[in-house]
N, C-alpha and C positions, 0 to 999 in steps of 0.2 A: 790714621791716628789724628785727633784732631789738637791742635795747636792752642796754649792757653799764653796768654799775654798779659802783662800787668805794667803797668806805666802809673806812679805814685812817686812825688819827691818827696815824701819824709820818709826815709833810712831806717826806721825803725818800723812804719805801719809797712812799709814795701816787702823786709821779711816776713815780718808777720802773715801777712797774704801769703807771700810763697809756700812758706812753712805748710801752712795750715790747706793751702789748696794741696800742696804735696801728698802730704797726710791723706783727704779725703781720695785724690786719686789712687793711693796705695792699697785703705781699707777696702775702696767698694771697685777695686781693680777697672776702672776707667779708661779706656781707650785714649789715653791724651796724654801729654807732658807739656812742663811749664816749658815754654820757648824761649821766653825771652820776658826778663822781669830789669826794671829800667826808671831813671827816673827824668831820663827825655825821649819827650814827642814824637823825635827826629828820627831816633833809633827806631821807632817801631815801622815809623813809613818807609825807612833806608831795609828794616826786613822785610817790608811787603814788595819794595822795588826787585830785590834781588829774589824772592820766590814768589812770581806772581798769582801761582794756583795754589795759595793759602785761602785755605777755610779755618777761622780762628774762634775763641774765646777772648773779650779784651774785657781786662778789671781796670777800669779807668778813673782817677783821680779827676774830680772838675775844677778846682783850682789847682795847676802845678807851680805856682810859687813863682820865680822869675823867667821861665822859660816864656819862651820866643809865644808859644800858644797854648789855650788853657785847652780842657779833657773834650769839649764840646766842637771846639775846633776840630781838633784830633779827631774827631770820631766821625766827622762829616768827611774829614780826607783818606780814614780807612776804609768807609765807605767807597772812594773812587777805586780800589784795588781788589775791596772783597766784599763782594755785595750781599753774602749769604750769611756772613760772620754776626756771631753773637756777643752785644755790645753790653758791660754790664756797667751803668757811673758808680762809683763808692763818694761821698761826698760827706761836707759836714753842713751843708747849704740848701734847704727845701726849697729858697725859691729864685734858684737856680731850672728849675724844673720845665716850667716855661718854656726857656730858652731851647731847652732839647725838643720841645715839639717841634717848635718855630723852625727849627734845623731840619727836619726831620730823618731824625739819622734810625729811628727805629731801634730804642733802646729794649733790651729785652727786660732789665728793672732798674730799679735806683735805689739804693742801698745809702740810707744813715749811717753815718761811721758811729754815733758817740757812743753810744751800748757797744763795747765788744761782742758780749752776747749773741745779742740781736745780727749784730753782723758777722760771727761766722753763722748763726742761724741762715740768715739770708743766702750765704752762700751756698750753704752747703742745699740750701734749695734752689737756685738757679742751675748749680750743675748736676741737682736731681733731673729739672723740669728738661734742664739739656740732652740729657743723654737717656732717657726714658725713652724721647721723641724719635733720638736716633737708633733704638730698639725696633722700630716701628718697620716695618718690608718696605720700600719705598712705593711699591705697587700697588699700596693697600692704600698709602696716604696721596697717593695721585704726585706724585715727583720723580724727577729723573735721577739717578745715582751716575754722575762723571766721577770717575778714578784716572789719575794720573800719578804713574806713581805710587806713592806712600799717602800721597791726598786724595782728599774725596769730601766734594760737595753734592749739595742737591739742589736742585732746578725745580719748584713748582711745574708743572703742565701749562697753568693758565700762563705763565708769563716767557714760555719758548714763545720764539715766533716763526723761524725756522733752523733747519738741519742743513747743511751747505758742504759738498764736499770740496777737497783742498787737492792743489801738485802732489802732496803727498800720499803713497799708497796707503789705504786703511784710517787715512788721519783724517777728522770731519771738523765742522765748527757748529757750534749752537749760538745761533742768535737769540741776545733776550734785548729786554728795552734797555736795560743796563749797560751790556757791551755785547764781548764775544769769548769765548773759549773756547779751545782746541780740546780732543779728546781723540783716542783711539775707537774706533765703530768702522759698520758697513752702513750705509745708507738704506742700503733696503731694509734695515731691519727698524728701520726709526717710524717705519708705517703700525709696528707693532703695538705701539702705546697708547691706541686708542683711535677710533674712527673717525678726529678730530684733524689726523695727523694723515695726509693725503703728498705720493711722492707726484708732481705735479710736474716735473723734470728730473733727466739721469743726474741731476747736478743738486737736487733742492729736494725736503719733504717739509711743507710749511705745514703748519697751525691755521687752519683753518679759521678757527676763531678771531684768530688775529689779523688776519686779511681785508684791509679797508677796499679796494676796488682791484679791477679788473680792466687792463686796456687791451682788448682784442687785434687792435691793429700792430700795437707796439708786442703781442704778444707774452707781457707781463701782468704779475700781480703788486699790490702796493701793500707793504702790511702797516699796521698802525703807529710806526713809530719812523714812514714812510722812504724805508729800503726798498727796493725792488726786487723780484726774482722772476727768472721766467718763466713761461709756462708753455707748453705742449700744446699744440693745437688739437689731440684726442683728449686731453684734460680738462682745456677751456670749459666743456659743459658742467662737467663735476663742480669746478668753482664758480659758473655762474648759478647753476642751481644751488648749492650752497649759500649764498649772498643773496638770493632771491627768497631765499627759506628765514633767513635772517632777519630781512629786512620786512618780514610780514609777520613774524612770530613775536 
């Protein structure tokens, strides 16, 4: 179920949003609930701290009034928690706009408040365009589906870079250039998602694509975001002919 957030200090548009996001998720029956509707900053990072595998929706104000930091801030440090989360500004300020690139927090729109109208219009299209996408088979649109739980995010393909298993039985990690995640898997099944995805050790099934060199001696690979993993002396060929194919195509 996916997690909707709202962070706005004026007490009056803050319901309103609720309301009215409530509403659309009722009608068009929405896999999601409001989590947590606020009109400090703090509060939403202090919910990402304590549930770290939130995949969210965030309706965010870009000025919040006297708080410690405005929406743009906020959204650069929701970004350190949830990389995949869908960022939505509501504002009264076009050229404020800028600054969100400059940030690059990867807004999914920007949303004019002064037309009511216009703005549950907008909304009620963002959480069209959202939840259309997650309609989608993951396998179709080339991404990984991790469940944890009651959560569940998605991982593009191109930006794993490998599958890592852990002390724990059954329990793996996905490396992307962002962080790390835990998920429940087998390892050998991570070779499944594509001929991209090569298990190169009992311990590791990297991304191929993602693999900047190859140290023969040290018996590892480098991927691009320059972790290492190790590799197999029966495997070594696979990734240097891989990287040789690469680097001529």
């Amino acid at each position: 179920m996916m997690k909707i957030f709202i962070c706005e200090d004026e007490t009056p548009l803050r319901e309103f949003y609720h309301e009215y996001i409530d509403k659309q998720i009722m009608i068009k029956e929405l896999d999601a609930h409001i989590a947590l509707s606020t009109d400090k900053p703090a509060a939403v990072l202090d919910y990402l701290k304590e549930n770290p595998d939130t995949t969210g929706i965030y309706f965010l104000d870009i000025d919040l009034g006297e708080n410690e930091m405005d929406g743009v801030t906020l959204a650069k440090k929701i970004r350190e928690y949830d990389t995949l989360g869908k960022i939505v500004f509501v504002t009264t300020h076009d050229e404020t706009v800028p600054l969100i690139f400059k940030y690059k927090v990867e807004a999914l729109d920007f949303i004019v408040k002064d037309d009511p109208g216009q703005l549950m219009e907008s909304i009620t299209e963002c959480l069209d365009s959202i939840f259309v996408k997650q309609q989608i088979q993951p396998e179709k649109r080339e991404q990984f589906l991790i469940r944890n739980g009651k959560s569940e995010r998605y991982v593009n393909y191109k930006d794993i870079l490998y599958f890592e298993t852990s002390h724990k039985p059954h329990v793996l990690y996905i490396h992307t250039m962002t962080g790390r995640i835990h998920f429940y898997g087998a390892i050998k099944e991570m070779v499944d998602l594509g001929k991209n995805f090569e298990r190169i050790h009992k311990s590791y099934v990297v991304n191929l694509d993602n693999v900047r060199s190859l140290d023969k001696e040290m018996l590892e690979v480098t991927m691009n975001n320059g972790q290492r993993c190790a590799v197999s002396r029966k495997k070594m060929r696979i990734v240097r002919d891989f990287l040789d194919k690469k680097q001529f195509s």
